[in-house]
mmCIF file of the protein (N, C-alpha, C, O) and its ligand, coordinates in Angstrom:
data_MODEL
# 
_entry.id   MODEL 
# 
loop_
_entity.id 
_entity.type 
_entity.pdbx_number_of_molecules 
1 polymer     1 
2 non-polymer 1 
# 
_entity_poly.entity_id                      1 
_entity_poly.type                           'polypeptide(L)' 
_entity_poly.nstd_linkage                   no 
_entity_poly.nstd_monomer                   no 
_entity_poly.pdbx_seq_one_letter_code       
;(UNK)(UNK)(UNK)(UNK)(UNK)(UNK)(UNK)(UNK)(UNK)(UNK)(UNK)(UNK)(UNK)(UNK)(UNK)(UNK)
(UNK)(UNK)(UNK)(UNK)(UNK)(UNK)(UNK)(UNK)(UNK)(UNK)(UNK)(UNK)(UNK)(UNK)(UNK)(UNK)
(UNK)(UNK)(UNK)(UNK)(UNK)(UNK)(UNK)(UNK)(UNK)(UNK)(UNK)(UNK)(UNK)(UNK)(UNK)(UNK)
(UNK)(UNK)(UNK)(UNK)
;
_entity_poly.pdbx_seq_one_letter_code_can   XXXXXXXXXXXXXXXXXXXXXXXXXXXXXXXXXXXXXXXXXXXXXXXXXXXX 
_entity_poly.pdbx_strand_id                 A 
# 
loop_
_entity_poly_seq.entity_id 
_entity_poly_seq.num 
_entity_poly_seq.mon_id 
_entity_poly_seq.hetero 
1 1  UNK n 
1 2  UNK n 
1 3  UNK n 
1 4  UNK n 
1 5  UNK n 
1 6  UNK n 
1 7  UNK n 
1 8  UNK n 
1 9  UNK n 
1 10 UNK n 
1 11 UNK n 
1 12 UNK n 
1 13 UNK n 
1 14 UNK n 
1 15 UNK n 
1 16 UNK n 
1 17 UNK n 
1 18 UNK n 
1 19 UNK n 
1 20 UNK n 
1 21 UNK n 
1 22 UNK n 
1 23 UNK n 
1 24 UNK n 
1 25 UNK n 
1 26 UNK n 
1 27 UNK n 
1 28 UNK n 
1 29 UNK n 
1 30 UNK n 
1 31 UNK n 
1 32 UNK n 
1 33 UNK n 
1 34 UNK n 
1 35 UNK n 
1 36 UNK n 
1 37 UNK n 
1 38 UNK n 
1 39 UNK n 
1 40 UNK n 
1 41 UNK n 
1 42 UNK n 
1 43 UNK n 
1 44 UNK n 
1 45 UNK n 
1 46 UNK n 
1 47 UNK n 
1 48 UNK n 
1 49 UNK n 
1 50 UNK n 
1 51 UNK n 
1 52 UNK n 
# 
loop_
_struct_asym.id 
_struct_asym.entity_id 
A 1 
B 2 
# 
loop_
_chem_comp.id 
_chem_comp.type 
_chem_comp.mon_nstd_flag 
UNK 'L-peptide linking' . 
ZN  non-polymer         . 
# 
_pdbx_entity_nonpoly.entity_id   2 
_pdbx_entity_nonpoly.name        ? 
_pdbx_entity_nonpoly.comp_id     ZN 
# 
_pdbx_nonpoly_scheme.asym_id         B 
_pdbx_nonpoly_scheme.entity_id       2 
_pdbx_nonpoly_scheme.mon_id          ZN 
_pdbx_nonpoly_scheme.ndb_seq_num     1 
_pdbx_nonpoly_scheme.pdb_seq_num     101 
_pdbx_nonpoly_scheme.auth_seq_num    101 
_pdbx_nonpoly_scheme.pdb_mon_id      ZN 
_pdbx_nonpoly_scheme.auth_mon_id     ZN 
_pdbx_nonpoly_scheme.pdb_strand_id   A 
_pdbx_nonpoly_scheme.pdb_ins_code    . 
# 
loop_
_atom_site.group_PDB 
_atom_site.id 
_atom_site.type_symbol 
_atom_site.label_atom_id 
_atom_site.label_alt_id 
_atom_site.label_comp_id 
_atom_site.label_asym_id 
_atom_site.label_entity_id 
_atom_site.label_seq_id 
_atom_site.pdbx_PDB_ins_code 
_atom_site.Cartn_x 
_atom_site.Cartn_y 
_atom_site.Cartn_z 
_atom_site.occupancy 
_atom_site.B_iso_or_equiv 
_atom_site.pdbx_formal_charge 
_atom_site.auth_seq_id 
_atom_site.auth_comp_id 
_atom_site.auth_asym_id 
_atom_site.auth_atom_id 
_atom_site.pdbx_PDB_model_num 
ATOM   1   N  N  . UNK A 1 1  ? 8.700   26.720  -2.979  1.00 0.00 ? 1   UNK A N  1 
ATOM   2   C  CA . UNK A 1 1  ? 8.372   25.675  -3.963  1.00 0.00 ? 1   UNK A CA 1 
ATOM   3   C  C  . UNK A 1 1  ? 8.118   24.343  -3.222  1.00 0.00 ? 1   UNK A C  1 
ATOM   4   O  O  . UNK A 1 1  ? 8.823   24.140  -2.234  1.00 0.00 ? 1   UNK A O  1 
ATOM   5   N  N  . UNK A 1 2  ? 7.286   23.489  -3.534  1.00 0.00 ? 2   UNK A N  1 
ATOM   6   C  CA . UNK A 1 2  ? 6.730   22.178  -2.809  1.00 0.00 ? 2   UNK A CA 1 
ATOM   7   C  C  . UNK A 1 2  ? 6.879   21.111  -4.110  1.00 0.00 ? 2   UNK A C  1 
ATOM   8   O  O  . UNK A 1 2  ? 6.428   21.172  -5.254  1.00 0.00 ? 2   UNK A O  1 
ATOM   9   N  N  . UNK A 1 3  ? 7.512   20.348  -3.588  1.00 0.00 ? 3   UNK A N  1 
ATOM   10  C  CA . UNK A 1 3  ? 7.401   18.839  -4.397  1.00 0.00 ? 3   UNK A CA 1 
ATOM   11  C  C  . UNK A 1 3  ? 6.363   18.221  -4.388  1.00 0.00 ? 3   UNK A C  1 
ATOM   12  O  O  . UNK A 1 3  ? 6.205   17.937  -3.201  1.00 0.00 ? 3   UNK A O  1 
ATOM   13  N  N  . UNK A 1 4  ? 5.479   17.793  -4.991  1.00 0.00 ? 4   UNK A N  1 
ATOM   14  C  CA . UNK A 1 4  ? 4.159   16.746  -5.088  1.00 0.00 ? 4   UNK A CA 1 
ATOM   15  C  C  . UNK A 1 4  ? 4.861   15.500  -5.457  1.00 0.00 ? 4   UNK A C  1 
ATOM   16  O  O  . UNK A 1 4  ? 5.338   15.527  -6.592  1.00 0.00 ? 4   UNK A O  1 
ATOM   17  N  N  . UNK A 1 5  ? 5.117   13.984  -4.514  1.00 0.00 ? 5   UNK A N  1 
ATOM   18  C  CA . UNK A 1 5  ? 5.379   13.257  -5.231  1.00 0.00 ? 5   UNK A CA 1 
ATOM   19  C  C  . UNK A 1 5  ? 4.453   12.021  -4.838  1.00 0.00 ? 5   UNK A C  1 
ATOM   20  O  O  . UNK A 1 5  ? 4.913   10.879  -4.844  1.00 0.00 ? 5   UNK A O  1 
ATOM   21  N  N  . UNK A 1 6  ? 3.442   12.230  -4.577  1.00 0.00 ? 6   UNK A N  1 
ATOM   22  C  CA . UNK A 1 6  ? 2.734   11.126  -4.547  1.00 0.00 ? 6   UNK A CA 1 
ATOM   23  C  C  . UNK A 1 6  ? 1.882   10.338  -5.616  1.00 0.00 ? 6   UNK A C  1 
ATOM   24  O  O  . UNK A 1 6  ? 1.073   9.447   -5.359  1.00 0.00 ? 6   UNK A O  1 
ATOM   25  N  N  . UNK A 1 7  ? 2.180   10.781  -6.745  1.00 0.00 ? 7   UNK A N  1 
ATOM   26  C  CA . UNK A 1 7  ? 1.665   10.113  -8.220  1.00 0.00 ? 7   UNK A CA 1 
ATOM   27  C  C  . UNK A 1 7  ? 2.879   9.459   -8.942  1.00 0.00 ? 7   UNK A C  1 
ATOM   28  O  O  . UNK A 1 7  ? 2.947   8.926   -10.050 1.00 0.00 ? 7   UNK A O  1 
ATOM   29  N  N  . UNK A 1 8  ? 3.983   9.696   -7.807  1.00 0.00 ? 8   UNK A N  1 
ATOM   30  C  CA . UNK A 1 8  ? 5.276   9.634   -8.803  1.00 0.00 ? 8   UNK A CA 1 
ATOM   31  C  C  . UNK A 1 8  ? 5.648   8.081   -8.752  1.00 0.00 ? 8   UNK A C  1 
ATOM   32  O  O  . UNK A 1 8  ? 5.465   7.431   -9.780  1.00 0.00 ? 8   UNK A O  1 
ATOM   33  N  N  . UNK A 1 9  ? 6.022   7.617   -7.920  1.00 0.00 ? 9   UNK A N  1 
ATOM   34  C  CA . UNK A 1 9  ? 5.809   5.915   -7.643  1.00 0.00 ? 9   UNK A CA 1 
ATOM   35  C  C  . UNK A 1 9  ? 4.842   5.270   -6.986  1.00 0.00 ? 9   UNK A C  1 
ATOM   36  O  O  . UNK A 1 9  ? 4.959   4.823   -5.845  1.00 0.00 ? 9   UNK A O  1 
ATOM   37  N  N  . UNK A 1 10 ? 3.640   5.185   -7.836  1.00 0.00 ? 10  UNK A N  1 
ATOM   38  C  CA . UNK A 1 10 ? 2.589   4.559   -7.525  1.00 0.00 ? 10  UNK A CA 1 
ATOM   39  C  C  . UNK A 1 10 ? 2.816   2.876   -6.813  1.00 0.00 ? 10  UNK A C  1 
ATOM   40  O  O  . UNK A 1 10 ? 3.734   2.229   -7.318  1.00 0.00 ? 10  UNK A O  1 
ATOM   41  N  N  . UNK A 1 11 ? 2.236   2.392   -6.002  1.00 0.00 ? 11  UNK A N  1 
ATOM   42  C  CA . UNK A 1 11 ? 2.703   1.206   -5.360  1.00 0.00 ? 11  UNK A CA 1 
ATOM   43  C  C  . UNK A 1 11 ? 1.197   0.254   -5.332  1.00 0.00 ? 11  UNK A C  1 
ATOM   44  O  O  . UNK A 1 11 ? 0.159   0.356   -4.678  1.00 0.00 ? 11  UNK A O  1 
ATOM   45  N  N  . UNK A 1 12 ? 1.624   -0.591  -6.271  1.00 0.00 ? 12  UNK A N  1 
ATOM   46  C  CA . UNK A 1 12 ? 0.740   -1.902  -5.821  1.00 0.00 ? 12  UNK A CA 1 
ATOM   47  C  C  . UNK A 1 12 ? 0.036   -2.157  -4.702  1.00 0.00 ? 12  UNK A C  1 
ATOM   48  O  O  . UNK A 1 12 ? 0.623   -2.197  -3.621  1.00 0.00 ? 12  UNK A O  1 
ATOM   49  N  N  . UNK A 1 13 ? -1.628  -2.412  -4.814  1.00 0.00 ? 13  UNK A N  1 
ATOM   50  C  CA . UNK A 1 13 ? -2.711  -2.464  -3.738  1.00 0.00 ? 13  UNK A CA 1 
ATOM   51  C  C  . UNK A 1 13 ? -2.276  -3.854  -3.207  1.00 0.00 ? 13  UNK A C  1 
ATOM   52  O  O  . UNK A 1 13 ? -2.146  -4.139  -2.017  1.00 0.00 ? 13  UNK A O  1 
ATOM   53  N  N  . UNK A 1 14 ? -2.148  -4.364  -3.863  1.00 0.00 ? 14  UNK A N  1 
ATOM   54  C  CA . UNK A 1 14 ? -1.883  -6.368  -3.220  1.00 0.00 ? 14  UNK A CA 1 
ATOM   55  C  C  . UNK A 1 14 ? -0.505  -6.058  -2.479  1.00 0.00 ? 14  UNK A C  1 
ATOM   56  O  O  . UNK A 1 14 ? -0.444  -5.946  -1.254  1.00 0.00 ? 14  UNK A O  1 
ATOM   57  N  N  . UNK A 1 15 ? 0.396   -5.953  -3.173  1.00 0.00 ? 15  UNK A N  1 
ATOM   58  C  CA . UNK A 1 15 ? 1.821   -6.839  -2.704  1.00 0.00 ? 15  UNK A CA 1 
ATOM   59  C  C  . UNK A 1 15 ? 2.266   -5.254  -2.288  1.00 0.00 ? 15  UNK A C  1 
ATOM   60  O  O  . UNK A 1 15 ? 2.867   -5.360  -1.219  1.00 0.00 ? 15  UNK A O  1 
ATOM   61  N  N  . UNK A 1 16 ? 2.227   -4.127  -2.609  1.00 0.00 ? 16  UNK A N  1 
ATOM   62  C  CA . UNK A 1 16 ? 2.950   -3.428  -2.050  1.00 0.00 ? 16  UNK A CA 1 
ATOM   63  C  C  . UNK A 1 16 ? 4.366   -2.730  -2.821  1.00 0.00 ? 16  UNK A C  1 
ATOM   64  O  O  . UNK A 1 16 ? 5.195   -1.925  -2.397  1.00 0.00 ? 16  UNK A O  1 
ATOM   65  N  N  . UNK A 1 17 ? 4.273   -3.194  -3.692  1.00 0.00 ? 17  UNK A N  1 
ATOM   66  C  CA . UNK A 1 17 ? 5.769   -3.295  -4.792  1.00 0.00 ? 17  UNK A CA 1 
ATOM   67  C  C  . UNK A 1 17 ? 5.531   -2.135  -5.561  1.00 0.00 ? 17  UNK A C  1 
ATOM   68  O  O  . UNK A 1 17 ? 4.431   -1.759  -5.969  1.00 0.00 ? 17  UNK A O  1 
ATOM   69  N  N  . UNK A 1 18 ? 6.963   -1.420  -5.790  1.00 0.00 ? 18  UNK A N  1 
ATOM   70  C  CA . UNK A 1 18 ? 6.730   0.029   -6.817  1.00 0.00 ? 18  UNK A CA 1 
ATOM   71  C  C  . UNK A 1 18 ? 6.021   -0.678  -8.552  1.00 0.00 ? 18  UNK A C  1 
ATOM   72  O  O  . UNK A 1 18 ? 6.266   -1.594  -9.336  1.00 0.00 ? 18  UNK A O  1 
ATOM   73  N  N  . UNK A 1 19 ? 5.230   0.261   -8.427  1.00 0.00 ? 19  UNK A N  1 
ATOM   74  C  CA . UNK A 1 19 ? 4.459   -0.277  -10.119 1.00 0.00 ? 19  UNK A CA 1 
ATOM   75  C  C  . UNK A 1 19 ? 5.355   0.382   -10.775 1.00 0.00 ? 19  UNK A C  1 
ATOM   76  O  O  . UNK A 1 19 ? 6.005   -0.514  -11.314 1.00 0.00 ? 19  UNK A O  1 
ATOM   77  N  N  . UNK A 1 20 ? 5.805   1.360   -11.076 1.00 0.00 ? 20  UNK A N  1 
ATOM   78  C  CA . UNK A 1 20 ? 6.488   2.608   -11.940 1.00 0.00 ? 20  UNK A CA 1 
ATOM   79  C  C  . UNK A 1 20 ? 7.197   1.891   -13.000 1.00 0.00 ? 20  UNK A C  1 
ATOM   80  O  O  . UNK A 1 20 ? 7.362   2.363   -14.125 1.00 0.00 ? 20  UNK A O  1 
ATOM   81  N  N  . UNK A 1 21 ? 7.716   0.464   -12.530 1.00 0.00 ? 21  UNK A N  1 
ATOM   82  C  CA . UNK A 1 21 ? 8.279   -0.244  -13.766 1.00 0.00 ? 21  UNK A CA 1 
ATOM   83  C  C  . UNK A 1 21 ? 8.021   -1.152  -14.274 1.00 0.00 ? 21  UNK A C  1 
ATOM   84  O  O  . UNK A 1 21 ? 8.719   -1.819  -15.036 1.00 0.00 ? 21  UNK A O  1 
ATOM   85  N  N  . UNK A 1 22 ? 6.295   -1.434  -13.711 1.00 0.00 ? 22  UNK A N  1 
ATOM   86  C  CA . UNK A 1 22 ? 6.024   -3.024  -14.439 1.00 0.00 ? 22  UNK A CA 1 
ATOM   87  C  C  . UNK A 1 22 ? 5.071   -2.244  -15.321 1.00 0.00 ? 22  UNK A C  1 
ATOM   88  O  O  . UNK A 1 22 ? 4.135   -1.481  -15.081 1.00 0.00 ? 22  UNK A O  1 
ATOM   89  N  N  . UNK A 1 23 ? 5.737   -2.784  -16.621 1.00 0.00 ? 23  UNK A N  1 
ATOM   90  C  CA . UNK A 1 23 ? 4.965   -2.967  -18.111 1.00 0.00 ? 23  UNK A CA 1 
ATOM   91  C  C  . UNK A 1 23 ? 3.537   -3.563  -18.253 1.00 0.00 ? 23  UNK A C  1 
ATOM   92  O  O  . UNK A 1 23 ? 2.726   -3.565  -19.180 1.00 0.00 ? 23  UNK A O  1 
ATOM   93  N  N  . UNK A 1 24 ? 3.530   -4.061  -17.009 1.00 0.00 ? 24  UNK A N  1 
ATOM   94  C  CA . UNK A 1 24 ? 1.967   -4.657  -17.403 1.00 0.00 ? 24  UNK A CA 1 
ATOM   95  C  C  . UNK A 1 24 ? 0.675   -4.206  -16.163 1.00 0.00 ? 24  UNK A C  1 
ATOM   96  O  O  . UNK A 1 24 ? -0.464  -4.655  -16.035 1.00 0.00 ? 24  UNK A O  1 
ATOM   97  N  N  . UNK A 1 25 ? 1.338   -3.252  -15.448 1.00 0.00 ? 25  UNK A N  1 
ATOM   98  C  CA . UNK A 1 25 ? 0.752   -2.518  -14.194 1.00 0.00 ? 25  UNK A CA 1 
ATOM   99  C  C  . UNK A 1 25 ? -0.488  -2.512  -15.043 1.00 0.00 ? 25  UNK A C  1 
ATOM   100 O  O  . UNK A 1 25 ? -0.598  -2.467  -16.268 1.00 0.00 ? 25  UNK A O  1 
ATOM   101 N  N  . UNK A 1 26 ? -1.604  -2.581  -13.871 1.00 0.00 ? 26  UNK A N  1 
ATOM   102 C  CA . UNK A 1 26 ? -3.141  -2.322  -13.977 1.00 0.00 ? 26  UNK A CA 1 
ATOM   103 C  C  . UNK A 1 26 ? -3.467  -0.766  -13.390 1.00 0.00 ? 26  UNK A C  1 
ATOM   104 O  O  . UNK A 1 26 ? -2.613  -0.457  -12.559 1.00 0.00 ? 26  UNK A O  1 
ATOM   105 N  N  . UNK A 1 27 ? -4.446  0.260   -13.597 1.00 0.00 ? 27  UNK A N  1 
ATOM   106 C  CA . UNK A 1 27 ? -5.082  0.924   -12.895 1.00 0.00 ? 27  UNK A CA 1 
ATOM   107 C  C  . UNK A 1 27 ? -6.513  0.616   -12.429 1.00 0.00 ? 27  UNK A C  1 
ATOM   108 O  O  . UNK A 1 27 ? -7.243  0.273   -13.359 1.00 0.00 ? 27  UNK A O  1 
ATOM   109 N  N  . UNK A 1 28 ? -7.129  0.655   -11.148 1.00 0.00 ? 28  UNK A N  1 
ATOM   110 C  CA . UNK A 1 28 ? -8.452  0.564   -11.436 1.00 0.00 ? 28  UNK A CA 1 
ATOM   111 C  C  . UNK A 1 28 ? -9.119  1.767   -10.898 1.00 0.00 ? 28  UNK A C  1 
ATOM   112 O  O  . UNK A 1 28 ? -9.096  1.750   -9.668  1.00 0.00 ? 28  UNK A O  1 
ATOM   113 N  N  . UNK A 1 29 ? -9.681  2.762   -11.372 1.00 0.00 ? 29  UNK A N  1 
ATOM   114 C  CA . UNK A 1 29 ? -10.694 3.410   -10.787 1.00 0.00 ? 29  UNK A CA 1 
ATOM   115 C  C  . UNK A 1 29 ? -11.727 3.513   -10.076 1.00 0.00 ? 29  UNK A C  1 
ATOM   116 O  O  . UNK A 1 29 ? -12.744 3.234   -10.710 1.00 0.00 ? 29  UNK A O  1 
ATOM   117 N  N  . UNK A 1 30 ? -11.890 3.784   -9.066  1.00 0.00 ? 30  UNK A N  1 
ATOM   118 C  CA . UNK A 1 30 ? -13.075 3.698   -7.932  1.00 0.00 ? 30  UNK A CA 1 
ATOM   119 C  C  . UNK A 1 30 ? -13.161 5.358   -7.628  1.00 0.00 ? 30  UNK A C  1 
ATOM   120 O  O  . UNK A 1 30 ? -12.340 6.273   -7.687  1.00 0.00 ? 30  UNK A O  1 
ATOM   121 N  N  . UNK A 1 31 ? -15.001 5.234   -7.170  1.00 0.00 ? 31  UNK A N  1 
ATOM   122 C  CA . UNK A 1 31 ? -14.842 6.337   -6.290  1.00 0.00 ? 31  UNK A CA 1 
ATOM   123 C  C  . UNK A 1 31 ? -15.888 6.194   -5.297  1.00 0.00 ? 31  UNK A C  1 
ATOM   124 O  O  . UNK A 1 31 ? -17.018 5.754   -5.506  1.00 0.00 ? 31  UNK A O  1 
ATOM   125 N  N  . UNK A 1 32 ? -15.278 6.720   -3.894  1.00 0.00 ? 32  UNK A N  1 
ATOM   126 C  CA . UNK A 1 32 ? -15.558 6.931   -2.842  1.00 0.00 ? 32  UNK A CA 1 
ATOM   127 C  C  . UNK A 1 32 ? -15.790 8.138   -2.633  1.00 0.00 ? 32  UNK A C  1 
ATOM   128 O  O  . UNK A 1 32 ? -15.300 9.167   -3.098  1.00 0.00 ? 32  UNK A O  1 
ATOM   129 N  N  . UNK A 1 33 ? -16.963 7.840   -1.538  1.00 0.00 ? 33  UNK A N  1 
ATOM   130 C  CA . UNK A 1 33 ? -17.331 9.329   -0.936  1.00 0.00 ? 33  UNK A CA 1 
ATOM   131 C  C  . UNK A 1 33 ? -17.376 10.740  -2.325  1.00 0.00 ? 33  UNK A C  1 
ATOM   132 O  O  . UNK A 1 33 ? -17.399 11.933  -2.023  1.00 0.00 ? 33  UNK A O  1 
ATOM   133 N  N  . UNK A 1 34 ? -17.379 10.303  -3.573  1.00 0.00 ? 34  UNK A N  1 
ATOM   134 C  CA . UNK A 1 34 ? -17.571 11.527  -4.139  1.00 0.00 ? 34  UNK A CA 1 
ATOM   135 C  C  . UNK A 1 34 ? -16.023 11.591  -4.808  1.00 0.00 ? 34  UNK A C  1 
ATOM   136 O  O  . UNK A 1 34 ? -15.813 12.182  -5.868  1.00 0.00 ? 34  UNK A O  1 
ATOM   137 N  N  . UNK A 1 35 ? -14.930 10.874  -4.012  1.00 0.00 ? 35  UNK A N  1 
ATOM   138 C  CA . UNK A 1 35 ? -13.224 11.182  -5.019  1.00 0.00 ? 35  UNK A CA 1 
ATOM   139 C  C  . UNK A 1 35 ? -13.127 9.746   -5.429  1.00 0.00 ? 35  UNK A C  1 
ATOM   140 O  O  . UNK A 1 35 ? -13.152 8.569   -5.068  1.00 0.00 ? 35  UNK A O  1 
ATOM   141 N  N  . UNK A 1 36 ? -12.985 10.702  -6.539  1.00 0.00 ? 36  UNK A N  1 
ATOM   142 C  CA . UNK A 1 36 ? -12.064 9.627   -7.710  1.00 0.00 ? 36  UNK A CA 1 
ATOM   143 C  C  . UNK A 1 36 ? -10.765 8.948   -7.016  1.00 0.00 ? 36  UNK A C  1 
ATOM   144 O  O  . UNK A 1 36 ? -9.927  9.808   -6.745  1.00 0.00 ? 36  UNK A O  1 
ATOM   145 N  N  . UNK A 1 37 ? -10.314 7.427   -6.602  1.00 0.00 ? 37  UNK A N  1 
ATOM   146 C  CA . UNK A 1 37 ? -9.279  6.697   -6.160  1.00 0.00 ? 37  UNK A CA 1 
ATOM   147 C  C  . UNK A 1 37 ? -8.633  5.952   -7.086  1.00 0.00 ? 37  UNK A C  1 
ATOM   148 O  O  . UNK A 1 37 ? -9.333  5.043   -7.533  1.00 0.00 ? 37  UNK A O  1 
ATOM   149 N  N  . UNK A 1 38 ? -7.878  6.001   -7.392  1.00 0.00 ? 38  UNK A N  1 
ATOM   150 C  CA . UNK A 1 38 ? -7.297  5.024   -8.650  1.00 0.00 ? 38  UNK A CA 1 
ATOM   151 C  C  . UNK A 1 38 ? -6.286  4.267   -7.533  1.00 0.00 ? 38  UNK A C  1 
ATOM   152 O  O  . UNK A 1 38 ? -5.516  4.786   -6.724  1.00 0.00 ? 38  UNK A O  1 
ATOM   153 N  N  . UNK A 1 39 ? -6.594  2.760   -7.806  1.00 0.00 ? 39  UNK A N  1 
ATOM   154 C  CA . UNK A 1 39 ? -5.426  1.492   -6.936  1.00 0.00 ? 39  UNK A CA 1 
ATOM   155 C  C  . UNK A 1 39 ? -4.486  0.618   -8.386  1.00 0.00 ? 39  UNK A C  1 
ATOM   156 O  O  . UNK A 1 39 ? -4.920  0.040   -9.382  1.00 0.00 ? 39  UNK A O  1 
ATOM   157 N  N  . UNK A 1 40 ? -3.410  0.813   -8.014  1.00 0.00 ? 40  UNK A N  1 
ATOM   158 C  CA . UNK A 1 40 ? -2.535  0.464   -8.511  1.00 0.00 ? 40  UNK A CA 1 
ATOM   159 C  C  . UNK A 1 40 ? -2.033  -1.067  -8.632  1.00 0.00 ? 40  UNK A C  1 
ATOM   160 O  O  . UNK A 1 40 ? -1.761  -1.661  -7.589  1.00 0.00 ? 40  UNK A O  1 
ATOM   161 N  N  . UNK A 1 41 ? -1.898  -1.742  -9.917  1.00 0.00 ? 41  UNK A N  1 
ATOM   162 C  CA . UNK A 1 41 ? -1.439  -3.045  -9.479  1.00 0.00 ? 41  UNK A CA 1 
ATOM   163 C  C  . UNK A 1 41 ? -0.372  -3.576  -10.334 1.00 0.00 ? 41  UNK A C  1 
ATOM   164 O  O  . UNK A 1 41 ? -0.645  -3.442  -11.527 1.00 0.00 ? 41  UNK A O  1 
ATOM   165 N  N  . UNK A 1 42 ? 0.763   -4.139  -10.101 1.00 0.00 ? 42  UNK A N  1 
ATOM   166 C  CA . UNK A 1 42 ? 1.400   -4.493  -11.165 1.00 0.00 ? 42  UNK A CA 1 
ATOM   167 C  C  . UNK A 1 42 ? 1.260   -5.540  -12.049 1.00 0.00 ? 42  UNK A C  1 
ATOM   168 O  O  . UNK A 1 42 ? 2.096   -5.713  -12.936 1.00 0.00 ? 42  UNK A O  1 
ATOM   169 N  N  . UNK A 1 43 ? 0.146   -6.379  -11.893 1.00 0.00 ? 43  UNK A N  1 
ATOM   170 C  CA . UNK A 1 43 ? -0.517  -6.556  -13.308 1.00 0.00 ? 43  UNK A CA 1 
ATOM   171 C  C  . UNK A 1 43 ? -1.857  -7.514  -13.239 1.00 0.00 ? 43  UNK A C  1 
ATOM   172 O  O  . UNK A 1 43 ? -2.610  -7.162  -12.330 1.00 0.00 ? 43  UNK A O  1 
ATOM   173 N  N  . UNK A 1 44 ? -2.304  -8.603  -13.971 1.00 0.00 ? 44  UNK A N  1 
ATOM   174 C  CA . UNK A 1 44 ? -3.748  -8.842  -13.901 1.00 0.00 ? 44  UNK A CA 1 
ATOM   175 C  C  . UNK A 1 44 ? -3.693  -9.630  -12.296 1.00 0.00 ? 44  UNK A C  1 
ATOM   176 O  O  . UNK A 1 44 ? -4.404  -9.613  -11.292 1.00 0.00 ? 44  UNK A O  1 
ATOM   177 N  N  . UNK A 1 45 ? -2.498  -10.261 -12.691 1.00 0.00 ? 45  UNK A N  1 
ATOM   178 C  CA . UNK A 1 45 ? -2.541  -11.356 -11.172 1.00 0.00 ? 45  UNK A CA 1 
ATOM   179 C  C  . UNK A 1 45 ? -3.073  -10.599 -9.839  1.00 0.00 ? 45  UNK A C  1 
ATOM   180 O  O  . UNK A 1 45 ? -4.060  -10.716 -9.112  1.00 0.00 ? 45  UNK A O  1 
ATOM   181 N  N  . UNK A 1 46 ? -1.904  -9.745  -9.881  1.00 0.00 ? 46  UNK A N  1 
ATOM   182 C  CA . UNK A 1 46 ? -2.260  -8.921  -8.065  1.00 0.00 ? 46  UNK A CA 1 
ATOM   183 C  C  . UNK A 1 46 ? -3.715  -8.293  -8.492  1.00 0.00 ? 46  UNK A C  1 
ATOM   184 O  O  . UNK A 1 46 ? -4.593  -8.306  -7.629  1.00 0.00 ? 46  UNK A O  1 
ATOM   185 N  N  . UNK A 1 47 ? -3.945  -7.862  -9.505  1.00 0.00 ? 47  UNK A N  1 
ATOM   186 C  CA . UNK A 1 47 ? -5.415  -7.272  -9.411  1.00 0.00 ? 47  UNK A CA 1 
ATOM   187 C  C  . UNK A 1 47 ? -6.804  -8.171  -9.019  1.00 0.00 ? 47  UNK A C  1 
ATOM   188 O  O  . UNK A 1 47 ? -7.802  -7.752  -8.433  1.00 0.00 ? 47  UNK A O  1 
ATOM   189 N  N  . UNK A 1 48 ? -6.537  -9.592  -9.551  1.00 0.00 ? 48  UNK A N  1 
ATOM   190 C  CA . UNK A 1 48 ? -7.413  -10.696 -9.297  1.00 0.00 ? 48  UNK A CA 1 
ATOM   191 C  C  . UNK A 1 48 ? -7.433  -11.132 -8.044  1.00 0.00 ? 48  UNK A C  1 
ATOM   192 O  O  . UNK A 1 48 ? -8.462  -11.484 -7.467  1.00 0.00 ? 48  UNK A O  1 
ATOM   193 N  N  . UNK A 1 49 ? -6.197  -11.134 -7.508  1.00 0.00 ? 49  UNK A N  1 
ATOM   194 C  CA . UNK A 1 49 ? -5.743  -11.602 -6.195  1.00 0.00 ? 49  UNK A CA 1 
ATOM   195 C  C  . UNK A 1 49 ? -6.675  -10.481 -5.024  1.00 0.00 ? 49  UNK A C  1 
ATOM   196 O  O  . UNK A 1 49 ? -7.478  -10.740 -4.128  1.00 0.00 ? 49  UNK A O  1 
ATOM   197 N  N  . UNK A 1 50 ? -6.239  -9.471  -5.430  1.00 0.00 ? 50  UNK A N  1 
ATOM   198 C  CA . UNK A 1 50 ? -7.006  -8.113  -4.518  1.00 0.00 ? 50  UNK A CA 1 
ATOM   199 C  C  . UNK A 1 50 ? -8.365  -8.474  -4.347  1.00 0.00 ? 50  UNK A C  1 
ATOM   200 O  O  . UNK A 1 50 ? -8.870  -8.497  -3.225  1.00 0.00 ? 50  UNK A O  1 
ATOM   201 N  N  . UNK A 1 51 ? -9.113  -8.813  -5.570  1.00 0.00 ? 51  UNK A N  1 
ATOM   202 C  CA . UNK A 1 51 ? -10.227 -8.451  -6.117  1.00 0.00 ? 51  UNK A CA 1 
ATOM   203 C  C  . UNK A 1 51 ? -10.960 -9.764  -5.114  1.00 0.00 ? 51  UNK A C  1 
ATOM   204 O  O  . UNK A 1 51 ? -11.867 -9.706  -4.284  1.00 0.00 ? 51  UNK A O  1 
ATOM   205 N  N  . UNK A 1 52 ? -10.195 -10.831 -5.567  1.00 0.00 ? 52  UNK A N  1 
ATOM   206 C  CA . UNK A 1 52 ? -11.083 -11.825 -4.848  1.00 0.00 ? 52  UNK A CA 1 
ATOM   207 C  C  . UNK A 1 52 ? -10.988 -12.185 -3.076  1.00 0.00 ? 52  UNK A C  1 
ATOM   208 O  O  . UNK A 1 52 ? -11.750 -13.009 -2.571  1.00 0.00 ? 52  UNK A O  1 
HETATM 209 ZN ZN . ZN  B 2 .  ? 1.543   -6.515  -7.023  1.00 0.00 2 101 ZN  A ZN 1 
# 
């Protein structure tokens, strides 16, 4: 039996911080090369921050 836990505490693209408990976490979808990437953010700020 194998554990998969890499969907399990998703971690913020900016700061690095577990999202799993912020209420206002962002997802954004991208895809590269053909895969679907979803980046994680815990909320609009770090996503703006990333972005710009
Ligand atoms: Zn963050």
């Amino acid at each position: 039996m194998t554990e998969t836990t890499d969907d399990a505490t998703p971690r913020c693209r900016h700061c690095d911080e577990s999202v799993a408990d912020e209420p206002n976490r962002r997802v954004v979808t991208s895809v590269e090369d053909g895969t679907a990437v979803y980046y994680h953010f815990c909320d609009d700020d770090c996503l703006e921050a990333w972005e710009s």
